[in-house]
ROBA-768179 format. One record per atom (N, C-alpha, C, O): residue in one letter; atom name; x, z negated, y. Coordinates in pm, whole numbers, plus 50000, padded with zeros to 5 digits. Atoms other than C-alpha are relative to their C-alpha. Layout:
% ROBA-768179
+------+------+-------+-------+-------+
| rest | atom |     u |     w |     v |
+------+------+-------+-------+-------+
|    A |   CA |     X |     Z |     Y |
...
+------+------+-------+-------+-------+
This chain:
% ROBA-768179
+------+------+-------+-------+-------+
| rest | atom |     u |     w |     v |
+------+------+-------+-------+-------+
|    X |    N | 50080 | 50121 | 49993 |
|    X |   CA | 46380 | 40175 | 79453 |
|    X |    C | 50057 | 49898 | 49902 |
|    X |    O | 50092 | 49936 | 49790 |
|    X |    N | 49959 | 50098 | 50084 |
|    X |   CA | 46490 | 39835 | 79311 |
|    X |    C | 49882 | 49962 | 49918 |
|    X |    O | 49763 | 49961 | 49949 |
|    X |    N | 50103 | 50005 | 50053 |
|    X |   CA | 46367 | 39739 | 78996 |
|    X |    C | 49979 | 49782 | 50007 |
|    X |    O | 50064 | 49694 | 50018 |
|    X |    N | 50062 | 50115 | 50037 |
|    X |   CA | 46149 | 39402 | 78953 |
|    X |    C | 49983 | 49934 | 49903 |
|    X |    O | 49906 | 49970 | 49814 |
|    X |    N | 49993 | 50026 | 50159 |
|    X |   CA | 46209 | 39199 | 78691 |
|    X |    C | 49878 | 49918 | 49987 |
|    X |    O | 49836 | 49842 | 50074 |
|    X |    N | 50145 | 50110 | 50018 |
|    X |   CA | 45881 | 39030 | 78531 |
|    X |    C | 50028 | 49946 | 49857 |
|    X |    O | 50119 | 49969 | 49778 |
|    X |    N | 49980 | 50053 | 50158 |
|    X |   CA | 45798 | 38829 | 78224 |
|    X |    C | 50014 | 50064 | 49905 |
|    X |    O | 50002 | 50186 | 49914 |
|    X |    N | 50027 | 49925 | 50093 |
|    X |   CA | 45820 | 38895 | 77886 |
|    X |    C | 49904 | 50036 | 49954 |
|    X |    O | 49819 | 49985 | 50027 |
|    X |    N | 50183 | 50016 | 50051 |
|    X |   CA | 45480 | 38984 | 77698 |
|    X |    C | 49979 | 49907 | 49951 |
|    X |    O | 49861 | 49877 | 49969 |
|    X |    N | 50033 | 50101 | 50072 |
|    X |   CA | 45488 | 38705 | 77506 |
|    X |    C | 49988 | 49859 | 50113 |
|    X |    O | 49944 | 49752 | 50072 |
|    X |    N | 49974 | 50122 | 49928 |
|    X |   CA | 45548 | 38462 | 77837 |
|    X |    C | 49854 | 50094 | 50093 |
|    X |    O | 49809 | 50026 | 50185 |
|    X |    N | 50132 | 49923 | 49913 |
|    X |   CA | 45237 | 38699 | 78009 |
|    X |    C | 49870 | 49921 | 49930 |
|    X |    O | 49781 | 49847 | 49971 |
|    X |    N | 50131 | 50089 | 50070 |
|    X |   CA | 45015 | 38587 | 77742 |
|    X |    C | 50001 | 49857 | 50016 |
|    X |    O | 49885 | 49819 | 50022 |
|    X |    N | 50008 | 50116 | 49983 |
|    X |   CA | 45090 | 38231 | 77785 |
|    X |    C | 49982 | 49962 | 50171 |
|    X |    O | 49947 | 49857 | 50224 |
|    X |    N | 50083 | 50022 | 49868 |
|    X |   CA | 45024 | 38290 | 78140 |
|    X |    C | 49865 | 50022 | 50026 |
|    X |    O | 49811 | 49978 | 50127 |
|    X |    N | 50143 | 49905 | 50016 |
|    X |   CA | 44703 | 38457 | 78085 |
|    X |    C | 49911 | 49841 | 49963 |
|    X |    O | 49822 | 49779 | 50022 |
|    X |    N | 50081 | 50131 | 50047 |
|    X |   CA | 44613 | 38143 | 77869 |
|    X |    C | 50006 | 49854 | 50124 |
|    X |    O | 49925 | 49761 | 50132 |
|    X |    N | 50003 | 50139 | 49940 |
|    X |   CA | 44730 | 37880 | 78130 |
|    X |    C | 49944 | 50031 | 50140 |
|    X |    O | 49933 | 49946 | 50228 |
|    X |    N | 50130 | 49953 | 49914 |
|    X |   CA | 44518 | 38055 | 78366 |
|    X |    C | 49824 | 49971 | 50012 |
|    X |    O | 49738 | 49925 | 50086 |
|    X |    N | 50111 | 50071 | 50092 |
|    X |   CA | 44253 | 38025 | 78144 |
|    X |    C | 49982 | 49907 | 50023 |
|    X |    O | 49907 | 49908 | 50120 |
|    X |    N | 49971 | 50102 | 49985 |
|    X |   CA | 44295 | 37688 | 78139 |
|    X |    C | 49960 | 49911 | 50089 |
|    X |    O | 49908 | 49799 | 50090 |
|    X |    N | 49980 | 50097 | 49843 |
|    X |   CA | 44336 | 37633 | 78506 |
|    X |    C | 49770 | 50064 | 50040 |
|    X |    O | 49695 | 49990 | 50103 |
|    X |    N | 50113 | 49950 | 49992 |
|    X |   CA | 43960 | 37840 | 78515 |
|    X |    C | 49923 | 49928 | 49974 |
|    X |    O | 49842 | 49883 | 50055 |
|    X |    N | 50056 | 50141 | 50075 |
|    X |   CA | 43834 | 37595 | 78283 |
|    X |    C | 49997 | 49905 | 50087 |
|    X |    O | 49888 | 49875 | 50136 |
|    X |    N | 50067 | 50157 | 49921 |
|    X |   CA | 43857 | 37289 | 78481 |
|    X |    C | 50027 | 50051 | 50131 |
|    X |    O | 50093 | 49968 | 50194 |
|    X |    N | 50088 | 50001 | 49871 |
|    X |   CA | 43778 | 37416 | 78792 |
|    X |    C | 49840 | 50010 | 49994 |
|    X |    O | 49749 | 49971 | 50067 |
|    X |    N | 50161 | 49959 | 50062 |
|    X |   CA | 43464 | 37551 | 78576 |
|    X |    C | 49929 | 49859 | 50042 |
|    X |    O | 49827 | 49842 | 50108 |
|    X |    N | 50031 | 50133 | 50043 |
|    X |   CA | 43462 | 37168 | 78505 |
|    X |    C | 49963 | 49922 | 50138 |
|    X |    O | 49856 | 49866 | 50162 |
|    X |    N | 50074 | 50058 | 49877 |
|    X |   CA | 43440 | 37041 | 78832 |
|    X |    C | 49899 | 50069 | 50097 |
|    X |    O | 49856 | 50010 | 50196 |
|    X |    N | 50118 | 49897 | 49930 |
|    X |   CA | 43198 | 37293 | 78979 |
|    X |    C | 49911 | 49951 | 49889 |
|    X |    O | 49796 | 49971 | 49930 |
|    X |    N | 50112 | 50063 | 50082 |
|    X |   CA | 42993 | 37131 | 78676 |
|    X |    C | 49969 | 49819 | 50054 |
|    X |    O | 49871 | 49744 | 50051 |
|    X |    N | 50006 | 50187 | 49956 |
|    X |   CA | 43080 | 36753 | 78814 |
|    X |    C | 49926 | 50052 | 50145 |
|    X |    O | 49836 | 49973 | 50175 |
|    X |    N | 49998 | 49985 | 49825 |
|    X |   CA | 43014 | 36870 | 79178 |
|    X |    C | 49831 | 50026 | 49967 |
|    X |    O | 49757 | 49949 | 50027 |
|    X |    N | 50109 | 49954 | 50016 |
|    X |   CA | 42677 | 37035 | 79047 |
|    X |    C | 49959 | 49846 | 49948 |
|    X |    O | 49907 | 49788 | 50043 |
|    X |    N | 50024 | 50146 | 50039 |
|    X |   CA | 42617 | 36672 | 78872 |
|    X |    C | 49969 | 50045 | 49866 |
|    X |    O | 49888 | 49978 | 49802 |
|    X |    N | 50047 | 49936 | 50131 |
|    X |   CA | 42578 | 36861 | 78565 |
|    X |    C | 50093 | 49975 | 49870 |
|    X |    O | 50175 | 50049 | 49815 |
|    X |    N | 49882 | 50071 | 50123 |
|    X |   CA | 42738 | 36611 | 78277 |
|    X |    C | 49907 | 50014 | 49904 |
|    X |    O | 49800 | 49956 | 49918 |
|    X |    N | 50043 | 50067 | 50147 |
|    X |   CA | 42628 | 36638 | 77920 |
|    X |    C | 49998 | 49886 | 49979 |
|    X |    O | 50099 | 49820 | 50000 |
|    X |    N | 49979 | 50110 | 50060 |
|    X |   CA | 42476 | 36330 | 77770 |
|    X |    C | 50054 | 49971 | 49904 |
|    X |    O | 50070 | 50087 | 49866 |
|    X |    N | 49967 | 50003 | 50113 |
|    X |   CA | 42635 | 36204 | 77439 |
|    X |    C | 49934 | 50073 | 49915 |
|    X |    O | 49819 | 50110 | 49891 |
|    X |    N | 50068 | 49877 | 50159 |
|    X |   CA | 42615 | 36412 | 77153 |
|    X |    C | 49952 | 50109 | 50092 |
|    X |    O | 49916 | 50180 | 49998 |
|    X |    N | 50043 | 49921 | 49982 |
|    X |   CA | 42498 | 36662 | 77354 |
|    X |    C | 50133 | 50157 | 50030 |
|    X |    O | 50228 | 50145 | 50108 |
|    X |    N | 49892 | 49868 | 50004 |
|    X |   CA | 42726 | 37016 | 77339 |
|    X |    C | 50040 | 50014 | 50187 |
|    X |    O | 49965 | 50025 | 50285 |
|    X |    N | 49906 | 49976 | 49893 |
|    X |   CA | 43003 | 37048 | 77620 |
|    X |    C | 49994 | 50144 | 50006 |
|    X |    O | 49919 | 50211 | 49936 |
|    X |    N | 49971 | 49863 | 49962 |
|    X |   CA | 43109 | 37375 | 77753 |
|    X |    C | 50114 | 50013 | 49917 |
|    X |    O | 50179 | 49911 | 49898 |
|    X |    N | 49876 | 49937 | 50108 |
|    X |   CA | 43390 | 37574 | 77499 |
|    X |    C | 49969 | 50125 | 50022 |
|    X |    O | 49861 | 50183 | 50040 |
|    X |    N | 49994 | 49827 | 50032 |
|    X |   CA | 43498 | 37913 | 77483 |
|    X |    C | 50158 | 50000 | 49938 |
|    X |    O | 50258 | 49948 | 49987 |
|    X |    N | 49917 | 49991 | 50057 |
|    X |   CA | 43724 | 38014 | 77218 |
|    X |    C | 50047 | 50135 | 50009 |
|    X |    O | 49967 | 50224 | 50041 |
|    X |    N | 50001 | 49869 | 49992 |
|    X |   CA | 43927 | 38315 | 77204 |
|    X |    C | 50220 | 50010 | 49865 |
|    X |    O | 50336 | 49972 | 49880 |
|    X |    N | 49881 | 49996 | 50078 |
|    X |   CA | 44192 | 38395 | 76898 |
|    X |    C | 50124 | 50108 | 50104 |
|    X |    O | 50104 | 50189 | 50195 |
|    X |    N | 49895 | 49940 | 49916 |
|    X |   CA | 44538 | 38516 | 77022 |
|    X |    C | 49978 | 50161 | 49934 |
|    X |    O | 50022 | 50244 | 50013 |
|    X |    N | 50031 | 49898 | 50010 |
|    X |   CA | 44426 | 38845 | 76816 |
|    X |    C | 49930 | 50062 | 50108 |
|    X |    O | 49963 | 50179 | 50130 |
|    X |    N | 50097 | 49944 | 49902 |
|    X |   CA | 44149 | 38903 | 77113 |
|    X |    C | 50068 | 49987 | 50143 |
|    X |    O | 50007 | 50037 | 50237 |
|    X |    N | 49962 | 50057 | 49866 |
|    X |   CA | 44379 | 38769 | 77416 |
|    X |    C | 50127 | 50099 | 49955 |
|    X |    O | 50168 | 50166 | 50051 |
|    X |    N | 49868 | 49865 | 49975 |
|    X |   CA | 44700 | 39023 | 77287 |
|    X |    C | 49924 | 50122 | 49974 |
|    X |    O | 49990 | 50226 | 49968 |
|    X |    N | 50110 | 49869 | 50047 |
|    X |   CA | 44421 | 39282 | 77202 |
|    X |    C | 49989 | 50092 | 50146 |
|    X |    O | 50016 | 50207 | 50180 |
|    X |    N | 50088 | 49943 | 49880 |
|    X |   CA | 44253 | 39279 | 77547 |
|    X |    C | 50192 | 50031 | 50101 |
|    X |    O | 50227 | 50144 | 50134 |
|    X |    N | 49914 | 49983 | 49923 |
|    X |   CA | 44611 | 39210 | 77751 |
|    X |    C | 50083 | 50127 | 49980 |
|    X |    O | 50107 | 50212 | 50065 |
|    X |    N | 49899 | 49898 | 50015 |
|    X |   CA | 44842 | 39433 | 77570 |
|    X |    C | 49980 | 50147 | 49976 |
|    X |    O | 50058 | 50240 | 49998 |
|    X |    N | 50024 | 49875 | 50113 |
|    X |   CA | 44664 | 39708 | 77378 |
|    X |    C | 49892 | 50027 | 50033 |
|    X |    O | 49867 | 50121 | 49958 |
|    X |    N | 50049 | 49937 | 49949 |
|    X |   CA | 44393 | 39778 | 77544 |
|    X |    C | 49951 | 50085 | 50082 |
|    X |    O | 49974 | 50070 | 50202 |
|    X |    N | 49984 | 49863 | 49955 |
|    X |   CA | 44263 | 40134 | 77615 |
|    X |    C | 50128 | 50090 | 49960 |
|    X |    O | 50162 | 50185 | 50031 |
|    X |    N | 49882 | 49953 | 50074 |
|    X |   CA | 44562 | 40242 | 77409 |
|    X |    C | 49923 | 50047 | 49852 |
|    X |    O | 49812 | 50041 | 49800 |
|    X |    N | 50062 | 49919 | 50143 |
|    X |   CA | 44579 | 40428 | 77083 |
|    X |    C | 50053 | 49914 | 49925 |
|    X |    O | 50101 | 49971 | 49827 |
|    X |    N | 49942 | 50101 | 50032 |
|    X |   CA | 44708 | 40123 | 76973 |
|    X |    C | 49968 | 49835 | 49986 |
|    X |    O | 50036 | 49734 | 49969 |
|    X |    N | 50077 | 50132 | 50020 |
|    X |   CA | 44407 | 39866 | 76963 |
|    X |    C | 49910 | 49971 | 49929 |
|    X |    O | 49799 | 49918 | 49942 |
|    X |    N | 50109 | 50049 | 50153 |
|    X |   CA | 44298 | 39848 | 76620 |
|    X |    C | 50051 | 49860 | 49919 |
|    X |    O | 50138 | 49774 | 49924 |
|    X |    N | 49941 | 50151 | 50117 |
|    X |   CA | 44339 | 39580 | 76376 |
|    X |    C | 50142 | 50006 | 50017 |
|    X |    O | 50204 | 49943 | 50103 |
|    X |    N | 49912 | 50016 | 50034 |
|    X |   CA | 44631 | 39667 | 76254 |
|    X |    C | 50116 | 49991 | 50072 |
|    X |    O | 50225 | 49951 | 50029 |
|    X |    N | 49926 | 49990 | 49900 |
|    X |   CA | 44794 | 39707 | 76541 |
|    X |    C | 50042 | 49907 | 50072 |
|    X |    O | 50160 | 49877 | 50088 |
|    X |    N | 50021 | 50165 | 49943 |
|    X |   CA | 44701 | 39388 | 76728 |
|    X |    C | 50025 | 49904 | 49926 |
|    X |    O | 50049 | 49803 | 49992 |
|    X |    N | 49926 | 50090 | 50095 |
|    X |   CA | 44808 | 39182 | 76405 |
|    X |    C | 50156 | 50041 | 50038 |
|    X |    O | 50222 | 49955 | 50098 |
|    X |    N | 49843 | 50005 | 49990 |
|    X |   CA | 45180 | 39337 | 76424 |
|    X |    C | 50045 | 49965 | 50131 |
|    X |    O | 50157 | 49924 | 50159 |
|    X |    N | 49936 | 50010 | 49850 |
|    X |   CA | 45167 | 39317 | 76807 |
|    X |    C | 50015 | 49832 | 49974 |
|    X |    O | 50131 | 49795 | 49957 |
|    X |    N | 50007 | 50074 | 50010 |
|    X |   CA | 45087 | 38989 | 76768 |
|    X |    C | 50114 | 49885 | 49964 |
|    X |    O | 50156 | 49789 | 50029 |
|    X |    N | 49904 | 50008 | 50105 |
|    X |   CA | 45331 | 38924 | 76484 |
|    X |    C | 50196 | 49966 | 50113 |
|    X |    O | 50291 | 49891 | 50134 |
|    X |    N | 49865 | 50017 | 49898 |
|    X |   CA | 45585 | 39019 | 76733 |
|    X |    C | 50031 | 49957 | 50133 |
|    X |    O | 50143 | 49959 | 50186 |
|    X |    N | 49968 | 50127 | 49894 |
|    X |   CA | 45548 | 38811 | 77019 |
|    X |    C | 50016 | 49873 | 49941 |
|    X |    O | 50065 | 49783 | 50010 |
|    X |    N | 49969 | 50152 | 50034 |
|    X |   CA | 45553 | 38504 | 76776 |
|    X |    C | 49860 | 49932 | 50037 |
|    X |    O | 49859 | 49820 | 50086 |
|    X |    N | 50143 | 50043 | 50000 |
|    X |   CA | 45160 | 38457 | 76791 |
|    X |    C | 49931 | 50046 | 49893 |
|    X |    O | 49905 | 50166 | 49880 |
|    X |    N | 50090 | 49981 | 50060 |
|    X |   CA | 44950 | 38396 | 76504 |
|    X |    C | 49871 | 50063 | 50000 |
|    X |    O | 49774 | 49994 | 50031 |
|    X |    N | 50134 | 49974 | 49965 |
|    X |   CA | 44670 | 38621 | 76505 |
|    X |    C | 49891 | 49938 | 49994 |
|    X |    O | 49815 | 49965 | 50087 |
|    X |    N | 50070 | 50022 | 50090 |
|    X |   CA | 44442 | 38441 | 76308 |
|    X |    C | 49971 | 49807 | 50073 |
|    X |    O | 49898 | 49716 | 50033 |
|    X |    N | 50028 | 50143 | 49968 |
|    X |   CA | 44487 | 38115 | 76533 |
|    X |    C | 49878 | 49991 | 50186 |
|    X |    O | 49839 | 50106 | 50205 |
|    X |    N | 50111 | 50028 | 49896 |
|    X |   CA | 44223 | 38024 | 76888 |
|    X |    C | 50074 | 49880 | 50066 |
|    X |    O | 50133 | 49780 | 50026 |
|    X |    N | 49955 | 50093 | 49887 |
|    X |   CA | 44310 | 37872 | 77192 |
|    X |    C | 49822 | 49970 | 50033 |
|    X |    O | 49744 | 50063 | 50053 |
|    X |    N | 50074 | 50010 | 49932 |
|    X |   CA | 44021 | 37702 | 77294 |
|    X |    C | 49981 | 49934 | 50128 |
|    X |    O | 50060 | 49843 | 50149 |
|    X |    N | 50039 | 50037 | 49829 |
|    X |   CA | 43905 | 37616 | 77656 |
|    X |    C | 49884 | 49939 | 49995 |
|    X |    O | 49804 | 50011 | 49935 |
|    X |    N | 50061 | 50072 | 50029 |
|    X |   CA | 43656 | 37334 | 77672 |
|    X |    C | 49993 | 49899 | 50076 |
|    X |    O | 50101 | 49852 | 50112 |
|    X |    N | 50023 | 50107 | 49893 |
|    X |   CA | 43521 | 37071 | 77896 |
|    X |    C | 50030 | 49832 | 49932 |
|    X |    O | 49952 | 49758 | 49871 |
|    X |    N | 49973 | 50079 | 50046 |
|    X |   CA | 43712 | 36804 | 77819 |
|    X |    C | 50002 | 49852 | 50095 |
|    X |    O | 50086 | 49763 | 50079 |
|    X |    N | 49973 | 50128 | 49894 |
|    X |   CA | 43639 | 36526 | 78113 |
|    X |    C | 49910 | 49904 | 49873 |
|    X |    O | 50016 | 49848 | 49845 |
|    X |    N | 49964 | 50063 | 50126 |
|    X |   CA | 43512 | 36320 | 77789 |
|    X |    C | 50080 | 49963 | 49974 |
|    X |    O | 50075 | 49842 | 49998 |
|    X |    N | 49873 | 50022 | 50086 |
|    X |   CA | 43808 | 36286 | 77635 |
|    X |    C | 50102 | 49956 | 50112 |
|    X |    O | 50216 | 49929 | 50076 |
|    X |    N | 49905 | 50024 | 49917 |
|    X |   CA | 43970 | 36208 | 77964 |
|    X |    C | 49926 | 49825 | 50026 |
|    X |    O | 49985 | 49721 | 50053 |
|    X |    N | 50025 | 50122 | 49961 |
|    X |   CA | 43737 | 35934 | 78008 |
|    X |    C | 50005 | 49914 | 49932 |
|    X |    O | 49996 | 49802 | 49982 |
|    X |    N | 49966 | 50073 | 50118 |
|    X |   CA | 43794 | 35791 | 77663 |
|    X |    C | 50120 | 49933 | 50035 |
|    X |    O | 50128 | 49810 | 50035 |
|    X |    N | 49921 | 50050 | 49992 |
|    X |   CA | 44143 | 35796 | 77753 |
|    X |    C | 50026 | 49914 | 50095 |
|    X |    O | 50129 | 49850 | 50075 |
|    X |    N | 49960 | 50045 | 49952 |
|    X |   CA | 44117 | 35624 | 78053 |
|    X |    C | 49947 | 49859 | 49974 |
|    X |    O | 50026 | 49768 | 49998 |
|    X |    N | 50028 | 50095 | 50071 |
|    X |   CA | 43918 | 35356 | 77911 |
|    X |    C | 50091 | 49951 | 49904 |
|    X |    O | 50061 | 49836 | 49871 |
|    X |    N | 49892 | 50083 | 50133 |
|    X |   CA | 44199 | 35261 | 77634 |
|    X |    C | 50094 | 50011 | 50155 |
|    X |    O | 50120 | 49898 | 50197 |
|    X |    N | 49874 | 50022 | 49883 |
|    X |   CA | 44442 | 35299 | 77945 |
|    X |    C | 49949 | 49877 | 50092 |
|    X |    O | 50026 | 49807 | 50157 |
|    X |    N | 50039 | 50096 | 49888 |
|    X |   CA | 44252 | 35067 | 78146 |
|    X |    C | 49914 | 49875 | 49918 |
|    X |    O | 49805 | 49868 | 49975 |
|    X |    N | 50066 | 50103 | 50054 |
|    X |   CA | 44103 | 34765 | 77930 |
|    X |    C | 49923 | 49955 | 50091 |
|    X |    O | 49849 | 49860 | 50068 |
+------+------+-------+-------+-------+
């Protein structure tokens, strides 16, 4: 059988996240479609998740190999800060800010 070449782990996780991502604003428009906009000041949708919990769950879990210390060096060695958060967040706000300075 031929073998299949796939990503690296470190290009998996950044797929994982731009997945994420893409989840997120579909979330976002299934919230526009529902008509369901936060007023000002009022709390958007966010979900945060440190790259400790996103190489935890992808790589090392159900392994004998998903403790702390473990998931810091894994981490370590894809070239991901454990200790840092991608967050995912309803940002049509911030889109409409920008299109307002784009559009005088």
């Amino acid at each position: 059988m031929e073998h299949i070449e796939s990503h690296s782990e470190a290009e998996i996780v950044n797929g994982c996240i731009a997945l994420m991502q893409e989840l997120t604003g579909q979330f976002e428009e299934y919230l526009e479609y529902m008509d369901i906009v936060p007023g000002e000041g009022e709390e958007r949708f966010a979900a945060a998740f440190s790259y400790f919990h996103i190489v935890q769950r992808l790589m090392l879990w159900k392994t004998y190999h998903s403790g702390g210390t473990f998931t810091i060096q894994k981490c370590a060695e894809l070239g991901f800060d454990s200790g840092d958060c991608v967050i995912f967040r309803d940002e049509r706000d911030k889109e409409e800010e920008d299109g307002q300075t784009d559009h005088p």
